[in-house]
C-alpha positions in Angstrom: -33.8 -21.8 -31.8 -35.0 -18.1 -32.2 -36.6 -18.3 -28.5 -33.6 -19.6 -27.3 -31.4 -16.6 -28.3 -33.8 -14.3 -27.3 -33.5 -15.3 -24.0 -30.1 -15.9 -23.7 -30.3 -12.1 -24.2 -32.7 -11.1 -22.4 -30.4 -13.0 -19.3 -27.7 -11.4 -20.6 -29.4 -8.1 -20.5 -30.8 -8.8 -17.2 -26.9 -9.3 -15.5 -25.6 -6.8 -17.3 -28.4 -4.3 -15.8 -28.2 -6.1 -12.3 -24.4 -5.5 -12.6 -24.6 -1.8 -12.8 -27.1 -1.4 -10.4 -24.7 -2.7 -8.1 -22.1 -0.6 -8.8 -24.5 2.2 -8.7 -25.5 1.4 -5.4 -21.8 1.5 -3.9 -20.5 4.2 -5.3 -23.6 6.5 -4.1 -22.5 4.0 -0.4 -19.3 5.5 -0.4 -20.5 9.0 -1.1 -19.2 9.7 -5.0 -21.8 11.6 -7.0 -20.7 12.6 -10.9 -19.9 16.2 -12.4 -21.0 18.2 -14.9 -18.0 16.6 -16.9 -19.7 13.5 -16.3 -16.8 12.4 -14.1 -16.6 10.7 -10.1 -16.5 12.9 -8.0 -15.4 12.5 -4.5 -17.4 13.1 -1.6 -14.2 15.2 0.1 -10.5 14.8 0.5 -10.0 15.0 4.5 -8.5 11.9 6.2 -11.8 10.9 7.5 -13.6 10.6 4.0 -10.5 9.0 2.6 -11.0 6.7 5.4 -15.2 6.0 4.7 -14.0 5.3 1.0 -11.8 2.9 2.2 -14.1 1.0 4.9 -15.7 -1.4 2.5 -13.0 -2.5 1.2 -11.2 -2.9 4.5 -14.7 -4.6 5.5 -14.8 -7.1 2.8 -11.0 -8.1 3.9 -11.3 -8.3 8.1 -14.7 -10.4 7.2 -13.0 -12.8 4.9 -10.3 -13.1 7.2 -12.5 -13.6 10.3 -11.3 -17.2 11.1 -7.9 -16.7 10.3 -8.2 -13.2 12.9 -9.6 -15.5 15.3 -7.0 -17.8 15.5 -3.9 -15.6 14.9 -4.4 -13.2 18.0 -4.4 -15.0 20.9 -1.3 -16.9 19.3 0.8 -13.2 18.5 -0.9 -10.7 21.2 1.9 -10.7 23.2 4.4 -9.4 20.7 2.3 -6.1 20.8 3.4 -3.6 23.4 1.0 -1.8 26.4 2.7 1.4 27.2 4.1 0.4 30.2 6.3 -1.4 28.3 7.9 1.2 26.3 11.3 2.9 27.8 11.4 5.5 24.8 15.2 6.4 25.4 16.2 3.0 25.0 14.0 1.9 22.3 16.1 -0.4 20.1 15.1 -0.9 16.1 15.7 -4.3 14.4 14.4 -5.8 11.6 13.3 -9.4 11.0 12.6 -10.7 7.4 9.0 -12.0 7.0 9.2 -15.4 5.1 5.5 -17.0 4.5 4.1 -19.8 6.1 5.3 -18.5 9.7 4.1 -17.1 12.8 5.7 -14.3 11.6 4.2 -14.2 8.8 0.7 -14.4 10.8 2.0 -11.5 13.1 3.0 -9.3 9.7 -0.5 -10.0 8.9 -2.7 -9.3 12.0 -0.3 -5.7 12.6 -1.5 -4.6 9.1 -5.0 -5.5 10.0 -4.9 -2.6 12.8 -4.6 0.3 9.9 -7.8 1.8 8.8 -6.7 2.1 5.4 -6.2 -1.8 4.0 -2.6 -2.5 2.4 -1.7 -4.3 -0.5 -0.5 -8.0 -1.0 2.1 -6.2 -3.3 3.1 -7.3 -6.5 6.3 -9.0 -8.3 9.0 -9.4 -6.0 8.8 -9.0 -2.1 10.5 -8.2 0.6 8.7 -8.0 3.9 10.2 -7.1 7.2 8.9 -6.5 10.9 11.0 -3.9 13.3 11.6 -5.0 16.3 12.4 -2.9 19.6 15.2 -5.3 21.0 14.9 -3.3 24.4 11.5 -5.2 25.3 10.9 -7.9 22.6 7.7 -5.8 21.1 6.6 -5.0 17.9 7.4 -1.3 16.8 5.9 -1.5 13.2 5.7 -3.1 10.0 7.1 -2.7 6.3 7.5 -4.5 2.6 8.7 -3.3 -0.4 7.8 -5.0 -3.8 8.0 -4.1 -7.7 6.5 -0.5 -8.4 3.4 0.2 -10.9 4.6 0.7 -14.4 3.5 4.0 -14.9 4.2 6.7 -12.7 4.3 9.8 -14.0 5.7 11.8 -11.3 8.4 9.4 -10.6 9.6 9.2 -14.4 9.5 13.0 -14.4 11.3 13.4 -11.6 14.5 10.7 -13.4 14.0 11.7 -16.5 13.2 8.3 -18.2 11.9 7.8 -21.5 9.9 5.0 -22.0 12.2 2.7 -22.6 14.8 3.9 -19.9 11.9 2.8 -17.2 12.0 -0.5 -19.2 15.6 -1.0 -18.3 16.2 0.6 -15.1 12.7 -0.4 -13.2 14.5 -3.1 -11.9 16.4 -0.9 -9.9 13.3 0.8 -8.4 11.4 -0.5 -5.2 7.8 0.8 -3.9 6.9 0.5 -0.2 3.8 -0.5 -0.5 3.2 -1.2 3.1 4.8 1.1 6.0 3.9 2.0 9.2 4.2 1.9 13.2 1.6 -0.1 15.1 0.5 1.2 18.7 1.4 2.3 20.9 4.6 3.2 18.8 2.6 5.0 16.3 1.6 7.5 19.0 4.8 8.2 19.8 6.0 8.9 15.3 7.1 5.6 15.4 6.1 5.5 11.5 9.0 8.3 11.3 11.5 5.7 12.6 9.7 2.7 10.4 9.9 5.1 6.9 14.1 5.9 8.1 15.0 2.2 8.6 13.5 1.5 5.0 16.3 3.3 3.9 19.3 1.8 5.8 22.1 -1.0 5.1 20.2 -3.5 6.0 17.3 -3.2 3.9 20.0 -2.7 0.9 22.1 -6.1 1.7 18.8 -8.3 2.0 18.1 -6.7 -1.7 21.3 -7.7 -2.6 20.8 -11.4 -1.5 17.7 -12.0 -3.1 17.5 -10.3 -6.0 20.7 -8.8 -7.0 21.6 -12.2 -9.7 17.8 -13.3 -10.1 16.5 -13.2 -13.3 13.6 -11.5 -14.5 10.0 -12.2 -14.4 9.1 -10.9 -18.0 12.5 -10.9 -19.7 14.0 -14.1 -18.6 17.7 -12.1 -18.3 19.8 -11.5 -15.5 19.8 -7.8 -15.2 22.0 -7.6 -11.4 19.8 -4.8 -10.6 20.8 -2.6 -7.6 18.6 -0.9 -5.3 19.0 2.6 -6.0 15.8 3.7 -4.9 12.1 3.0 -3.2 9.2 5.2 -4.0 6.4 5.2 -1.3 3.2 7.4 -1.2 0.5 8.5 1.6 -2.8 6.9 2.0 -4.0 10.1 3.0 -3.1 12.6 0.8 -0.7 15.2 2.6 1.8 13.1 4.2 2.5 13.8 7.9 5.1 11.0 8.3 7.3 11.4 4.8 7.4 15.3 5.0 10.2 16.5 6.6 11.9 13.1 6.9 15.7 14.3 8.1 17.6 13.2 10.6 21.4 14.3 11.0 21.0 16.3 7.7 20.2 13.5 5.6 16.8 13.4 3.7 15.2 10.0 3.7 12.5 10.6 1.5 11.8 13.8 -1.0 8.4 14.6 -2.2 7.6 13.9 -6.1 4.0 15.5 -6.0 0.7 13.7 -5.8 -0.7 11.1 -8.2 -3.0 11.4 -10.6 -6.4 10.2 -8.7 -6.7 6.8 -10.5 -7.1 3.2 -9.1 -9.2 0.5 -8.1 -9.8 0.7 -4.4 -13.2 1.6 -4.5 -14.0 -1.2 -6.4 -14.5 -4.1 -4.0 -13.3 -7.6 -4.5 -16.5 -9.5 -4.6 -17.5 -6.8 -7.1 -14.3 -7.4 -9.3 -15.1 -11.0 -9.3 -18.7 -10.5 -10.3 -17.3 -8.2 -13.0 -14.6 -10.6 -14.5 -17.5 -13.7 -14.6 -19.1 -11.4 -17.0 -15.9 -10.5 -18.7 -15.2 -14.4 -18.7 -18.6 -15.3 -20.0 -18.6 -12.7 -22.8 -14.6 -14.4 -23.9 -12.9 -11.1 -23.1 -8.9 -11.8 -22.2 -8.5 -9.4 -19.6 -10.9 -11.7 -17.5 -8.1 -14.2 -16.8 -5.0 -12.5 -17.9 -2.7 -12.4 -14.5 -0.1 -14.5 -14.4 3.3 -13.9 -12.4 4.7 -10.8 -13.5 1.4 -9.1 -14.8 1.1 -6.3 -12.0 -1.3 -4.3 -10.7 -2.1 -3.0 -13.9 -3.8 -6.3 -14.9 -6.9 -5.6 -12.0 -7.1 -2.0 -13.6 -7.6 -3.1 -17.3 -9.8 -5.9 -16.2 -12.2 -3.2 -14.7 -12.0 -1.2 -17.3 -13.0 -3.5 -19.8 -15.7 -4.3 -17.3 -17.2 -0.9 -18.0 -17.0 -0.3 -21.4 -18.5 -3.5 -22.0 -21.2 -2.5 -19.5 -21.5 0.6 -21.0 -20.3 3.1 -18.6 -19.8 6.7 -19.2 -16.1 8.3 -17.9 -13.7 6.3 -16.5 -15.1 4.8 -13.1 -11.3 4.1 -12.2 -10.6 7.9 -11.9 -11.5 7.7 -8.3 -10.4 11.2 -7.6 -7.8 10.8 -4.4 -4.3 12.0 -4.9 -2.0 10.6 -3.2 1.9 12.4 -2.5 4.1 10.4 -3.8 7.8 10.2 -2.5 11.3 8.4 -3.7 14.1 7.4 -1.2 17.4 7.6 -2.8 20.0 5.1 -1.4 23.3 6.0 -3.0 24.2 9.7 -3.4 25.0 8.6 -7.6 21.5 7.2 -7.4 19.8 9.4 -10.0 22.6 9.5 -12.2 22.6 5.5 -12.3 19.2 5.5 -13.1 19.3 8.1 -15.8 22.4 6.7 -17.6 22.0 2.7 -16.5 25.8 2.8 -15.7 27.8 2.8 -12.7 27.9 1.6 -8.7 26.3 3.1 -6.1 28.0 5.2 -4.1 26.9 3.9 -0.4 28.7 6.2 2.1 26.6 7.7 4.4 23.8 4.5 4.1 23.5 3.7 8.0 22.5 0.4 9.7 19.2 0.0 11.3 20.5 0.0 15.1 22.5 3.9 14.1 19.0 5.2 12.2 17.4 4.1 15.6 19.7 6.1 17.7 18.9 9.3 15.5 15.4 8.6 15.1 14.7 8.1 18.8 16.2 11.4 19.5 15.1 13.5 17.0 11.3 12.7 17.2 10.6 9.9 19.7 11.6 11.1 23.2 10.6 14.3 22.7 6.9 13.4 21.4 6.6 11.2 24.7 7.4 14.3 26.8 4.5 16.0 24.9 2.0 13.4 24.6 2.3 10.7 27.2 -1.0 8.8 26.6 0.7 6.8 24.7 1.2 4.8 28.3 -2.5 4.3 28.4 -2.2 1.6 25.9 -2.8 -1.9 26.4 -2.1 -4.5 24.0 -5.5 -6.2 24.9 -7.2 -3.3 22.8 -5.9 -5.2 19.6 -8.5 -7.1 18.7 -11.1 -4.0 19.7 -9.4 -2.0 17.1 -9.4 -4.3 13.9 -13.1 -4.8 15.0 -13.6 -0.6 15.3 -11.6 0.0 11.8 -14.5 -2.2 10.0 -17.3 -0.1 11.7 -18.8 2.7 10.4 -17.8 5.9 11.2 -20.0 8.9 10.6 -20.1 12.2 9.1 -20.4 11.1 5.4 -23.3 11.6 3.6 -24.3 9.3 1.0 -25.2 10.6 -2.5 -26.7 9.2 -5.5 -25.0 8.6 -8.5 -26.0 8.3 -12.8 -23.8 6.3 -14.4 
């Protein structure tokens, strides 16, 4: 009995050690080292590092998606514009809700594929949309907007809310957690027209229809929430695309400030599942705990029990990228709504997709085709070349070694 403990231990020991080593190893990959504070420390904050830090994890998803990649393409290609196809002054915004289980669905999918930062599955509820240009029948971009994260401190600043006010007026709150132009639109700040059309009458009423008597996931009550506003933030610190976002003198999104550096990116899936079989093994809660309505926080505490059951020093989630964070205000009483949890929004001014086009293409669109016109050299046939390129490595990172 005694020799059978001790090596249940000594296995125990053995994964435990095996486990960290691991970790150890892809950290020091991606280029973190640790501080004098004991802390991660980032190997830069330029858009190219953020980009390396990214790559496994964008890796791991293009690999485990390979068959599905394989099939989708030849099937939703055409949807993608070459340049030649592109008649900027008469470029023509629509948007198209994303249900699952359709080609659409498969084209949402394959579009987010070509970013070189991966994009969330979102959490909660879900609204997913692509944006048409109506003038030739291609794909200008991409966007979704889901339940926000709990905890935001720059966000609950910015309202006001005491703890239990974001208890009662989340609901009211959206986060875009996937937002962008795919090419050749993207060349020409087709993301500027993608983030504007989040905010438009469109996006509001399709709110409206889903959610606005649903019930909610935790509380079980019917809360008729209104969609006041949708919080967003860059994947690469300093936004290029949310900064400055006016058109006609109305400000589509308002900077909040940058986020505290925490998160679980860095932390590859296959590693999170390794780390929740140990948690599972060892009868720890937060191994399983992620039912409907759990949020993203549930991935975060799993890891972190993770560590302090391995043993780790600092916070291995304290990854060290901020990211600016920025809201979208929908009703001009917005804020007030959300700080007080009474009234109706005030909706004048919200345009339609089709009038936010007209602006958009105006204000940024034709005029960056005058200036840059490569955007014509594009071909849709480079699509597959450049989810392939954004799992590649890309260099000018060194790797570093890491103590943990």
């Amino acid at each position: 009995m005694a020799a059978e403990s001790k090596g249940s231990i000594i296995r125990i020991n053995t994964r435990e050690a095996l486990l960290k080593r691991r970790l150890r190893r892809h950290l020091a990959s991606l280029g973190y080292t640790r501080n004098e504070a004991g802390e991660l420390s980032a190997p830069g904050t330029t858009k190219d590092v953020i980009r390396q830090l990214h790559r496994a994890q964008r890796r791991e998803i293009v690999r485990s998606q390979a068959e599905f990649i394989a099939g989708a393409i030849p099937r939703v290609q055409d949807f993608f514009a070459s340049g030649s196809d592109i008649d900027v002054g008469n470029i023509a915004p629509r948007i198209e809700r994303v249900f699952s289980g359709t080609w659409q669905a498969d084209l949402f999918r394959v579009a987010s594929l070509t970013w070189s930062v991966p994009v969330s599955s979102g959490f909660g509820r879900r609204l997913r949309f692509l944006v048409w240009d109506d003038h030739n029948g291609k794909l200008i971009g991409i966007f979704a907007i889901g339940d926000p994260v709990f905890n935001l401190a720059v966000r609950d600043n910015f309202i006001e809310w005491t703890a239990n006010d974001r208890a009662q007026r989340l609901v009211n709150v959206m986060d875009a957690y996937v937002l962008g132009a795919v090419p050749p639109y993207n060349l020409l700040l087709g993301g500027k027209l993608v983030a504007c059309i989040v905010r438009s009458m469109d996006v509001y009423d399709e709110f409206r229809r889903e959610y606005g008597d649903a019930k909610g996931i935790i509380s079980k009550q019917k809360k008729h929430p209104q969609l006041l506003a949708v919080t967003t933030s860059s994947s690469m610190g300093r936004s290029s695309v949310y900064n400055r976002l006016k058109i006609d003198g109305v400000e589509y999104f308002q900077s909040l400030g940058y986020s505290g550096g925490w998160g679980h990116f860095h932390i590859p899936d296959k590693l999170f599942v390794d780390l929740r079989d140990y948690l599972r093994d060892n009868g720890h809660y937060n191994a399983d705990q992620h039912k409907f309505g759990d949020g993203p926080n549930w991935r975060i505490r799993a890891i972190r029990s993770a560590m302090t059951a391995l043993g780790f020093k600092g916070d291995v989630l304290k990854h060290g990228i901020q990211r600016e964070v920025f809201i979208s205000q929908y009703a001009s009483n917005a804020l007030t709504i959300l700080q007080t949890g009474s009234g109706r929004a005030k909706l004048n001014g919200l345009l339609s997709v089709p009038e936010i086009g007209v602006l958009a293409v105006n204000r940024w669109l034709i005029g960056r085709a005058e200036r840059r016109p490569e955007y014509q050299d594009w071909h849709k046939d480079l699509i597959p070349r450049l989810i392939k390129y954004n799992v590649g490595m890309q260099p000018g990172i060194e790797k570093g070694t890491i103590a943990v």
